[in-house]
C-alpha positions in Angstrom: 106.5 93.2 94.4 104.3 92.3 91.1 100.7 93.9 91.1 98.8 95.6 88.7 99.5 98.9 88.3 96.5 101.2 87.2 97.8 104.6 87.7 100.7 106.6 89.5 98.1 107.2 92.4 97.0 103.1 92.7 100.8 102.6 93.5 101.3 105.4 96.4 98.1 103.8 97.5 99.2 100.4 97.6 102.7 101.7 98.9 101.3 103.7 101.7 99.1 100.7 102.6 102.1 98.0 102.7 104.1 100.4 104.8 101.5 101.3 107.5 100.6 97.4 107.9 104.4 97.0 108.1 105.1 99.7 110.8 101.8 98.1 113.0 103.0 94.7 112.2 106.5 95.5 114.0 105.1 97.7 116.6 102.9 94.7 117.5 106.0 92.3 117.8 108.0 95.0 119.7 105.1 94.9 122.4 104.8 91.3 122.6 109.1 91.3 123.3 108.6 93.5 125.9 105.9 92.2 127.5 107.8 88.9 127.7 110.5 91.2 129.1 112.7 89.9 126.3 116.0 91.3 124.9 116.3 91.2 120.6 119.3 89.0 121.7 117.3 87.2 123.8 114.3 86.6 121.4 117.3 86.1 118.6 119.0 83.1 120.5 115.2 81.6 120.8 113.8 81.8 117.8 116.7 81.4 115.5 116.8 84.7 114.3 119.7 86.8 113.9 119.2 89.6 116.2 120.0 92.5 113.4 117.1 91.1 111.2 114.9 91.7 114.5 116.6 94.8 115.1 115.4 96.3 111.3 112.3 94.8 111.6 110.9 96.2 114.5 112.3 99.5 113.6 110.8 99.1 110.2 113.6 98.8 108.1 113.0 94.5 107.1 110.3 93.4 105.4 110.2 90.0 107.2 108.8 86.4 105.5 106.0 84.7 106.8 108.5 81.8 108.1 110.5 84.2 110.0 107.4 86.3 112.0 106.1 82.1 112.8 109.3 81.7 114.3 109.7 84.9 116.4 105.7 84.2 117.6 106.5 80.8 118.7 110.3 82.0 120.6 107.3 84.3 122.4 105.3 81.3 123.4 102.6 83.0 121.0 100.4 81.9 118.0 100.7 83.8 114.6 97.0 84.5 113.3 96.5 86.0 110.0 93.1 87.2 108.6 91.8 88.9 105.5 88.8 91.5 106.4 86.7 92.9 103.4 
C-alpha cells in the first residue's frame, strides 16, 4: 500500500486502523452468511468465489477487492454500501 509516511508512529497508526476495519468488515460478512444460514461452499458456488478466499477472509487472513466483497453481497441477496464519515 502507497501513503505518505510521516513518522514510524503514523504507520502503526494507519496499520492498526486498516486491520481493525478489516477484522469488522469480515466479521460483518460472516454474520450476514450465517444469517442466510449459508455454508462458505454454499456462498462460494453463488457468488463465484472460491471458497478458500472466503475462508481467509472471514478469518482475516485476505484482504479482499472491492469486486469480490460486491459479488459475495449480491450471492447474499444484499447491497454493498460504502461511506466515508469525517
Amino acid at each position: 500500500m502507497d501513503f505518505i509516511v510521516k513518522s514510524d508512529n503514523y504507520t502503526l497508526v494507519v496499520e492498526h486502523l486498516q486491520n481493525d476495519m478489516k477484522q469488522q468488515v469480515a466479521a460483518a460478512y460472516r454474520q450476514c452468511r450465517l444469517a442466510k444460514n449459508l455454508t462458505q461452499s454454499e456462498l462460494a458456488e453463488k457468488s463465484g468465489v472460491a471458497r478458500p478466499n472466503i475462508s481467509r477472509f472471514e478469518s482475516g487472513n485476505y484482504n479482499p477487492s472491492l469486486d469480490m466483497l460486491v459479488r459475495l453481497a449480491v450471492a447474499m441477496d444484499m447491497n454493498l454500501e460504502v461511506k466515508l464519515k469525517k
